[in-house]
N, C-alpha and C positions, 0 to 999 in steps of 0.2 A: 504493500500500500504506500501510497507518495501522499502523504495528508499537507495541504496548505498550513504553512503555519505564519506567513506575513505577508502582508501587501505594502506596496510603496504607489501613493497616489499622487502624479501630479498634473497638472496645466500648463500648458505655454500658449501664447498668443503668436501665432505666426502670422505676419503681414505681406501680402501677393507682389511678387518683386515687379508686376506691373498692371497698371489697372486694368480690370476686370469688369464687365459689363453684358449683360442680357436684357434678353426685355420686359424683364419683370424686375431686374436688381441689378445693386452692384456690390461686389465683393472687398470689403476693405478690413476682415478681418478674420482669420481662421483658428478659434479656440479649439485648441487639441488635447484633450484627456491623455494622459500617459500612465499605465500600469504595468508593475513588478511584482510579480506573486512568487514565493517561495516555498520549495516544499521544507519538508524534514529530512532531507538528505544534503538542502543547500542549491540545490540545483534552482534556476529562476527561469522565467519567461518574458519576456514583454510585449504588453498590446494596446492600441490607439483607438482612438476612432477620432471624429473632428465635428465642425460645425462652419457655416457658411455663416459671417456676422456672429451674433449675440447667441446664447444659451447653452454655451460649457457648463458654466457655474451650476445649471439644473443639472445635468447629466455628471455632475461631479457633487452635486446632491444627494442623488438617488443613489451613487456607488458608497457614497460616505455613510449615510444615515441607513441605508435598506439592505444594500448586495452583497458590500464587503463586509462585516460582522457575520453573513451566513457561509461565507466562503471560506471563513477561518474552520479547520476541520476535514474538509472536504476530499474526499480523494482524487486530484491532479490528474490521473489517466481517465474518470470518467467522464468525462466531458459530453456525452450527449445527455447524460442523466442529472449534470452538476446546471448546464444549461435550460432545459426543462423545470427544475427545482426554480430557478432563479426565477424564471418565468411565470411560473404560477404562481410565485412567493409573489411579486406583483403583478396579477391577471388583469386587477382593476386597471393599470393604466397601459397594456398592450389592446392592442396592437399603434405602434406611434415611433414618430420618430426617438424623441428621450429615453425611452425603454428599449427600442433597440441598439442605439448608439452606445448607451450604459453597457446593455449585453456584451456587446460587438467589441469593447475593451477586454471581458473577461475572458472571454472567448479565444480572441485573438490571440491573445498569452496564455491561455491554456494549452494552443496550438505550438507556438513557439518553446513552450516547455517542453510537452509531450515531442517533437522533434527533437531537441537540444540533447533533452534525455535518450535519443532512438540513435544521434549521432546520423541525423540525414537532412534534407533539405528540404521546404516546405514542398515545392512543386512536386518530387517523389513520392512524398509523404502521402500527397491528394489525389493520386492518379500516371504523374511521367508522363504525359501522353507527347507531348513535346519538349526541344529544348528552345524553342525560339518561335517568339509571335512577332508579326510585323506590328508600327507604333504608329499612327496616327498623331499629330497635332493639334491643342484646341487653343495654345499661351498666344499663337499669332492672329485668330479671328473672332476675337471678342467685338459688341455690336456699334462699338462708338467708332471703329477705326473706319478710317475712308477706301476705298477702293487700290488705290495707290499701296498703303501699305500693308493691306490684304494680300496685294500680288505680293509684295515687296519678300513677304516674311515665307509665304505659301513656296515660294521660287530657292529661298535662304535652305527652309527644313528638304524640300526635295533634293537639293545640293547635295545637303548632309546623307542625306539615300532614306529619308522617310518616306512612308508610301503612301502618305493623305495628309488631309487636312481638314478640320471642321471649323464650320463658322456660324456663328450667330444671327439669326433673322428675327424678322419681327418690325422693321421700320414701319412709321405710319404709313408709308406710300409701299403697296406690293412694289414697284417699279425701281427702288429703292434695293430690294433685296435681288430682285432680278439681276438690276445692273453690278452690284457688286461682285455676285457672283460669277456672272457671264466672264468678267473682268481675270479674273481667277481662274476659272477654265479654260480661256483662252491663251492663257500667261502658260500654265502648269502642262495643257494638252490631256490626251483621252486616256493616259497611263497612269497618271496618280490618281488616286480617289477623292471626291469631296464628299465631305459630309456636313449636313447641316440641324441647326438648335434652336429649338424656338422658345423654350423652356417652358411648359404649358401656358404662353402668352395669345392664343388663337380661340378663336371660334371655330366652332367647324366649317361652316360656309366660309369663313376665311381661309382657313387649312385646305379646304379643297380646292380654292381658287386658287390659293400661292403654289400647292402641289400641282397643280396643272400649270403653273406658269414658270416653272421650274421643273418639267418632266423632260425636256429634252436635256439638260444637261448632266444626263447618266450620276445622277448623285446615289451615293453608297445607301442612303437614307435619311429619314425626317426626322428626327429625334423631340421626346417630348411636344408634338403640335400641341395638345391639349391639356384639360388638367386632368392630372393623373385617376383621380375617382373618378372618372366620365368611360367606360369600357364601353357602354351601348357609341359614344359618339366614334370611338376610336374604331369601334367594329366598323361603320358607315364610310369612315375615311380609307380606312386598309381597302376595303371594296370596292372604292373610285377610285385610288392611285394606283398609279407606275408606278412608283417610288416604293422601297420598304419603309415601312414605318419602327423606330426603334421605343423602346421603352423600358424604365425599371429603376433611375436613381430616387424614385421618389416612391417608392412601394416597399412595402415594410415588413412581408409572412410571406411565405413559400405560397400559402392561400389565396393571396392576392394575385398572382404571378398563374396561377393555376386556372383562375378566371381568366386572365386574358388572354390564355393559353386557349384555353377551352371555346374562349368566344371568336377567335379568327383575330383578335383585336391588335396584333404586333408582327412583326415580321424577326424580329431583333432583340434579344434581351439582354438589358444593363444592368445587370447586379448587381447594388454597391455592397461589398463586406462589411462598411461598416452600415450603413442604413439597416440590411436587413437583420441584422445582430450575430456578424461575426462569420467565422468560418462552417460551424457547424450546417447553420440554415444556406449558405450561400454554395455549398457544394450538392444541397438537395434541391435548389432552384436549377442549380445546373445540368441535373441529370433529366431533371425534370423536361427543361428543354430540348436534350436530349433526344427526349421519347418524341418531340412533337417535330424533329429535325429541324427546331431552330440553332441558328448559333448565337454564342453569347458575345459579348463587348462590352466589357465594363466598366463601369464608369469612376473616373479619380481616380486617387493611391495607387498610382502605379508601380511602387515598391513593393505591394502587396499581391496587386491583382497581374503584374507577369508572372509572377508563381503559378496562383490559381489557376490563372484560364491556360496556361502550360500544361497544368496537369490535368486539366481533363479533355475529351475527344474531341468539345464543339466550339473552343475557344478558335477566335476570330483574330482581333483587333487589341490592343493596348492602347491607351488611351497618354500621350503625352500631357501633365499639366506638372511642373517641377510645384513640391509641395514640402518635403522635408531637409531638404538645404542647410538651411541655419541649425539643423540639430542632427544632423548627421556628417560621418566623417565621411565616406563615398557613398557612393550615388544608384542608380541603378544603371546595371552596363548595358550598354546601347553597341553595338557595331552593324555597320552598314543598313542604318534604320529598322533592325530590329529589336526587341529587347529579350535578356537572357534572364532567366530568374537566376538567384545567388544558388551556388555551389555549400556554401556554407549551412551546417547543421543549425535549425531554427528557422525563420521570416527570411534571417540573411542580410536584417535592417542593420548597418553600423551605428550606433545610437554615439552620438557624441554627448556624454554626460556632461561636463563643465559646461556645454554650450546651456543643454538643456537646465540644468540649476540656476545659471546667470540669468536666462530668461524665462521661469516659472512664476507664475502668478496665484500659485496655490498648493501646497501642498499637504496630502496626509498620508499617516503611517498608522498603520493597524498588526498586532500583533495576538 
């Protein structure tokens, strides 16, 4: 038995090394939860999860006051039955984002333990199915930039040998989104992909207009047109586009995922590890997909999620957005536009500790 005997909880506020913009927000701040759970042999783990803007401090609530006191104890290897517990210990506030984010800490370093101790490497650990996924771009088309340095940056990442690019739509004028795109497919040509983000900023009659106004330039996908709770709207739209339609950083239960499965309503599934609460639920969304021969593409954490979608059969895409820089000693290895999951036994994160104390805004220790 490996029974938890400490947790180490902390905060840092990471700020986006350049702005950041959709058409429903802008990003100018990333609370990121940080955990260390220890067993009774010494052995430790560590797991994240984050926040777009405001509401760490809740999700560093519910680990303080609710999670972490039942995790002291615990036995470390079982991790689908320590997850479950957690879960139903707070039922009243699942399914959501704060309880899954909370989870998706625990979780995460439970996995990284559970590896560390196996002596192998996360992507192994989930499957092996690859050792490299092609990366995608989203740090150069965010919604504020002009046309000019859409190409500018879309033309820079293809250099480097990436093999897409996403961009943000949404302008009050369809014509707006058009042009910029156009601009960028013209720049790039018919061999890199684009992909595009509306962040559920759409209507459906608008979604359908823009997708039809945007069906000639072979884009990889729509991502988020709608709000996420709307499946009957997204069924209607998958049914009129060309285009695939993507979905998933904003869905929180393998349940939800399974309707939209079930309904026609997605072409494309975005899992985020931490939204859905961690490792455990996010390799049963994926098999999930699996079955229905979708592929997955997930979204953020890409120090996280080239592991995952590496190890399992349907993984697609990796998503470029650099996120842990400032608290990390290297990075995730990229060659010739691909990315490799780490070799190294655990996640494979290099946690730079002094960085991360210098800039914590919270911390707690439970024993």
């Amino acid at each position: 038995m490996s029974r938890i005997v400490k947790t180490e909880l902390r905060m840092v506020d990471l700020k986006p090394m350049v702005e950041r913009t959709d058409a429903i927000q802008s990003f100018v701040s990333q609370e990121t939860p940080i955990l260390t759970i220890t067993d009774e042999d010494g052995m430790t783990g560590t797991g994240y999860s984050y926040t777009i803007g405001s509401g760490g401090t809740a999700i560093i609530a519910l680990l303080e006051d609710h999670l972490l006191p039942r995790l002291i104890g615990m036995n470390a290897e079982e991790i689908e039955s320590n997850w479950r517990t957690l879960l139903f210990g707070m039922h009243s506030l699942a399914v959501g984002a704060v309880s899954s984010l909370a989870l998706a800490t625990i979780d995460i370093a439970l996995w990284d333990l559970r590896c560390r101790r196996a002596g192998i490497p996360l992507h192994q650990a989930v499957g092996g199915a690859r050792t490299r996924l092609p990366l995608y771009t989203t740090e150069g088309g965010w919604l504020h930039l002009g046309s000019d340095k859409l190409v500018e940056d879309a033309l820079l990442m293809q250099a480097r040998g990436f093999k897409g690019a996403k961009l943000k739509i949404g302008k009050p004028r369809k014509s707006e989104d058009v042009e910029r795109l156009t601009a960028v497919r013209a720049a790039v040509g018919d061999g890199f992909e684009l992909m595009v983000d509306a962040n559920q900023g759409l209507r459906l009659d608008d979604a359908q207009r823009r997708a039809q106004l945007l069906s000639d330039l072979d884009l990889a996908w729509i991502e988020e047109p709608l709000p996420a709770d709307d499946i009957g709207a997204h069924t209607r739209l998958v049914a009129t586009s060309s285009t695939p339609i993507a979905v998933g950083e904003s869905l929180y239960s393998l349940s939800q995922f399974k309707d939209y499965l079930q309904a026609d309503a997605c072409s494309i599934i975005q899992v985020d590890v931490a939204r859905i609460g961690g490792i455990t639920p996010w390799l049963k969304v994926a098999h999930l997909a699996e079955a229905y021969n979708v592929p997955v593409s997930p979204h953020f954490l890409m120090e996280l999620h080239a592991s995952l979608a590496c190890g399992i059969a349907n993984g697609q895409w990796v998503e470029y957005i650099p996120q842990l820089e400032a608290i990390t000693k290297t990075g995730l290895s990229v060659i010739d536009g691909y990315a490799h999951p780490s070799s190294a036994p655990g996640l494979g994160i290099d946690w730079d500790w002094d960085a991360i104390d210098n800039l914590q805004t919270r911390e707690v220790s439970r024993a």
